[in-house]
Structure formats: structure tokens, C-alpha cells
C-alpha positions as CSV (number, residue, x, y, z in Angstrom):
1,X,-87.2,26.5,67.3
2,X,-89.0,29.5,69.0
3,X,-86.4,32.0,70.1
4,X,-86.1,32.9,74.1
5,X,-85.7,36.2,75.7
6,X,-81.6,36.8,76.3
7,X,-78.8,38.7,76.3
8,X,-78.8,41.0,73.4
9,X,-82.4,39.8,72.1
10,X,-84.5,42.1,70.5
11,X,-88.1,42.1,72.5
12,X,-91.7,42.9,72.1
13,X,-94.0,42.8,74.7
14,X,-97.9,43.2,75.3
15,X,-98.4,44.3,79.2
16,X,-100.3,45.8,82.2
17,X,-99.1,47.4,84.6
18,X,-101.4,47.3,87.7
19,X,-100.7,48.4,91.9
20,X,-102.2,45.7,94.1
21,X,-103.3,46.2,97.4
22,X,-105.8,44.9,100.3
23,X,-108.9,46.4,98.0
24,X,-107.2,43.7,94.6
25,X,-105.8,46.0,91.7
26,X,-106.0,48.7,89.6
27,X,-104.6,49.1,86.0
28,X,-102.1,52.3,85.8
29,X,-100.5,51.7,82.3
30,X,-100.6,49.0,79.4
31,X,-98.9,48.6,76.2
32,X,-101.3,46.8,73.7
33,X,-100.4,44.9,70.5
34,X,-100.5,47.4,68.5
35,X,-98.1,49.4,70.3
36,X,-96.2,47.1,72.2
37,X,-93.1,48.1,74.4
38,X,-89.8,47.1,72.8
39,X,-86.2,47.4,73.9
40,X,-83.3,44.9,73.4
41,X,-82.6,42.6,76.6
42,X,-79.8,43.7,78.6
43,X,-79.1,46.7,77.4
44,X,-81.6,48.9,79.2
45,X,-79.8,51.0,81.9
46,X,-81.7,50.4,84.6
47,X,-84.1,47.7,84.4
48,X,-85.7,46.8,87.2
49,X,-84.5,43.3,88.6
50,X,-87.7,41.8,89.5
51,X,-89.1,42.9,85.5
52,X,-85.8,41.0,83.7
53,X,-86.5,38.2,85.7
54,X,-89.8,37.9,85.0
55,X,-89.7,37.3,81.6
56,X,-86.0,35.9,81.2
57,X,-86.4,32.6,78.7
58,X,-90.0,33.4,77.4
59,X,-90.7,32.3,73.9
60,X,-93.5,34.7,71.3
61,X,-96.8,33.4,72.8
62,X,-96.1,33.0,76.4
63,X,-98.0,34.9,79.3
64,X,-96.4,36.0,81.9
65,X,-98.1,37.4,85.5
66,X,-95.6,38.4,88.4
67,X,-95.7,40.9,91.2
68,X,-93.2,43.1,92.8
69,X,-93.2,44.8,96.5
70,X,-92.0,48.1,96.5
71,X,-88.4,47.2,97.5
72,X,-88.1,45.0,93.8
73,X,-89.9,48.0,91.9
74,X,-89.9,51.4,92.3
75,X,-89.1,51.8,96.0
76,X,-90.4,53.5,99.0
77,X,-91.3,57.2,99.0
78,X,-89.1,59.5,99.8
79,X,-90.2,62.3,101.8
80,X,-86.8,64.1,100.8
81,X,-88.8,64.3,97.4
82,X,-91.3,66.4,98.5
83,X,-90.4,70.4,97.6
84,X,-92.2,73.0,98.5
85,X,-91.3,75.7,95.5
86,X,-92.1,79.5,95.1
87,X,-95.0,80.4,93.7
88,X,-93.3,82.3,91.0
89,X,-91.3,79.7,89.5
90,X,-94.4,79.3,87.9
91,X,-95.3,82.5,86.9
92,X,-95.5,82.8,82.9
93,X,-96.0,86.2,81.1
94,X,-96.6,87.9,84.6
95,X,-99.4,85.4,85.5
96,X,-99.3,82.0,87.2
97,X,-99.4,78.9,84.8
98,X,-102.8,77.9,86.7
99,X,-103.6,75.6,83.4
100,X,-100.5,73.3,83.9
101,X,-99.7,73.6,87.2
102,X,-102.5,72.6,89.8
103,X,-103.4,69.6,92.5
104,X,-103.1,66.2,90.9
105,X,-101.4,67.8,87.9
106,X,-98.1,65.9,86.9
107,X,-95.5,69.2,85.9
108,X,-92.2,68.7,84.0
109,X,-89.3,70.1,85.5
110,X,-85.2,69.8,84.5
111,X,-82.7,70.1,87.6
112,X,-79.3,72.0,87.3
113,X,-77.7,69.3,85.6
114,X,-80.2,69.5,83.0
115,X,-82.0,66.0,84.0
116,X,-85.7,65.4,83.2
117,X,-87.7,65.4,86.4
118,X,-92.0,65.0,86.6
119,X,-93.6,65.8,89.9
120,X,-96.9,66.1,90.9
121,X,-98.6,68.9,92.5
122,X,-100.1,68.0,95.7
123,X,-100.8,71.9,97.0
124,X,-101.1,75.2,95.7
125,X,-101.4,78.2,98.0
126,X,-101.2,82.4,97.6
127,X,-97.2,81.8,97.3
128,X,-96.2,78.0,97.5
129,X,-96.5,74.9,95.3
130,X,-95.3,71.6,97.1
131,X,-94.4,69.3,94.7
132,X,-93.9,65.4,95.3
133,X,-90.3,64.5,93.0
134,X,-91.1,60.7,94.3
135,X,-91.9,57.9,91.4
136,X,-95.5,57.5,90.7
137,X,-95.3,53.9,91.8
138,X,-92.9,54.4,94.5
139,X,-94.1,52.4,97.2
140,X,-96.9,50.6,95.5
141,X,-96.9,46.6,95.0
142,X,-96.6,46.0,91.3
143,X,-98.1,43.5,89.4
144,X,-96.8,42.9,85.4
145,X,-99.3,41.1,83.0
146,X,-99.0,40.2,79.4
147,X,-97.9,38.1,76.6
148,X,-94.7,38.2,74.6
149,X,-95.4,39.3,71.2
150,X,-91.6,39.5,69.8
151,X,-88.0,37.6,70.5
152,X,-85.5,37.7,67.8
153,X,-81.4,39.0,67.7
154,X,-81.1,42.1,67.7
155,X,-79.6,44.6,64.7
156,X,-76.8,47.0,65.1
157,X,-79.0,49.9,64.7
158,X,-81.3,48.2,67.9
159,X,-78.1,48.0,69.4
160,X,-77.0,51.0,69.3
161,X,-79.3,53.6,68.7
162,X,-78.6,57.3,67.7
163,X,-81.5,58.0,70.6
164,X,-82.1,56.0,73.6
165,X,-85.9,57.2,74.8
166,X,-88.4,54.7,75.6
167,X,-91.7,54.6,77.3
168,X,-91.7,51.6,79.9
169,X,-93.3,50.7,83.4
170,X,-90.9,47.7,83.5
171,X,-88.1,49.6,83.5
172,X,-86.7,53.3,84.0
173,X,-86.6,55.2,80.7
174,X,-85.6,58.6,80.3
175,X,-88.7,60.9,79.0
176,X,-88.2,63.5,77.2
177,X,-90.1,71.9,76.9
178,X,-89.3,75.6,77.0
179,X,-88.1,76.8,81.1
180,X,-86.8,79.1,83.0
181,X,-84.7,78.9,86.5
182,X,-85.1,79.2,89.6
183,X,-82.9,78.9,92.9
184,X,-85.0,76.7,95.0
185,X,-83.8,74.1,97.2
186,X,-84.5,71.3,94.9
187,X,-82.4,72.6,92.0
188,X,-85.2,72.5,89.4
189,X,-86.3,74.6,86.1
190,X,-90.2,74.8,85.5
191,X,-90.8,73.5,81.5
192,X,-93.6,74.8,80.3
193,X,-94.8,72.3,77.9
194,X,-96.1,68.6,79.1
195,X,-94.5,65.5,78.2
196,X,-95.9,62.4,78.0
197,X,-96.2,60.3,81.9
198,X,-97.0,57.2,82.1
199,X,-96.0,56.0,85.0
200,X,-92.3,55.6,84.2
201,X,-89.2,56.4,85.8
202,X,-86.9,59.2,85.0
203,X,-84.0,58.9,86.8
204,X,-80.1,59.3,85.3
């Protein structure tokens, strides 16, 4: 008998993740076969609702399709999110990190408490950068499409693992950078090497 995605089941998935609105949908993220997302089934810290419901009880083979509005998924945005930073934050052997840090640019920060933060440059002037903290799905209608690939217990070392770092659009995973500080408002520190972003949560 085929096992069913549980409590405590160890979980492969092939997905899409795709924002739908009045124009249809548009693909932001996917995890193919070959590198399928994984994680063991009630025991990701914060999961969205909407995702562990949507595939609750599937067997290996089954497709699944569901869509989420913004309150189920990542939320609404928060214009609290939006910083506007000194320009010299970003400054980097006396001159402005203009190859990392521009409009549409996605820049790692780390707050005071030493949490992982990506936000996205939406202007650049002669002394300002205003930087958008706000999920990169936050108030977009999510659609999740795929196929399970995996469903089987779970071992210790799945379990508990000496790491806990995933990459996931279904659910908020921590991503994991050299920095310095800075005292603006927003209580961030400028890293000046990219991580990975792919659309997925980084919240403590």
C-alpha cells in the first residue's frame, strides 16, 4: 500500500509556483524532479496553512493544483517594510557597491539580532536607497502545481538535522555574507555577498 503524506513523513515534491491574477499566471519558481523540494511533514516551522493542506494524504504519483489569496500565503504588503537607508551603508572600499545594489536588485541584509533579511531595491538616489523588506509574494494570489515524487517515514537524521536550511515557496525557510553596520531605522547590516532568492520567506 502506497504511503500518504502525514505527520512525521518524509516528502518529495515536484512543483510550480506561479502568481495569478486578471491577465492568468506567471511562473516565479519550480522545483523539478531532479531536484525536488524535500522536508519532513510537520516539522517545518512555519508552513504555510493553505501549502500543508494541499497536499495532506497524497500518495507518490498524485498531482496536486491549489491556489491561495494573499491572506493564506504570504500576506499583504506592508508598507512598514519599506526603508529608506543611507547611501553609505552601502559604500564598500570608499565606493558605492553599484554592482549589487541597484533597482530591481534583491540585496541581503542581517538585522541586529543577526536574522537573514532580502530586500529589493526599488530606488537609488545621490544619498538614499529605499529598500522594500516585504516578501516577494506578499500580496500576490498563489497558485501551487506539481506531483508528488516521494512519501516514506522519516529517519532520525531527517528528523533532526544538525542544519535546518531549505529552499521552499511552500513554506518559509531560513536562507542563508561578509557586512558591516549601520544605525538606520530598520536595524539592518548590508552583506556583501548574494545568496540564493527564490522567492522564499525568511522570517524567524
Amino acid at each position: 500500500m502506497a504511503e500518504k503524506i502525514k505527520f512525521g513523513k518524509f516528502v518529495e515534491l515536484a512543483y510550480e509556483v506561479l502568481v495569478v491574477d486578471a491577465d492568468g499566471e506567471a511562473q516565479v519558481f519550480k522545483f523539478d524532479k531532479k531536484r525536488p523540494d524535500s522536508f519532513v511533514y510537520g516539522l517545518e516551522d512555519g508552513m504555510l496553512d493553505g501549502f500543508v493542506k494541499g497536499i495532506s494524504g497524497l500518495e507518490p504519483g498524485d498531482k496536486f493544483e491549489f491556489t491561495l489569496p494573499p491572506a493564506e500565503a504570504f500576506g499583504d504588503k506592508d508598507p512598514q517594510l519599506v526603508h529608506e537607508l543611507d547611501r553609505e551603508i552601502f559604500v564598500v572600499d570608499g565606493k558605492f557597491d553599484d554592482e549589487k545594489v541597484y533597482e530591481g536588485a534583491y540585496v541581503p541584509m542581517m538585522t541586529a539580532e543577526g536574522h537573514r533579511l532580502d530586500g529589493l531595491v526599488e530606488k537609488v538616489t545621490a544619498d538614499k536607497v529605499v529598500m522594500d523588506f516585504n516578501h516577494q509574494l506578499a500580496g500576490e494570489t498563489v497558485r501551487y502545481r506539481g506531483e508528488v515524487l516521494t512519501v516514506r517515514d522519516a529517519t532520525p537524521e531527517e528528523v533532526n538535522p544538525p542544519h535546518q536550511c531549505g529552499c521552499g515557496c511552500g513554506h518559509h525557510h531560513e536562507h542563508g555574507e561578509h557586512h558591516h553596520e549601520h544605525d538606520g531605522h530598520c536595524g539592518c547590516e548590508h552583506h556583501h555577498e548574494h545568496g540564493e532568492h527564490c522567492g522564499c520567506d525568511c522570517k524567524d
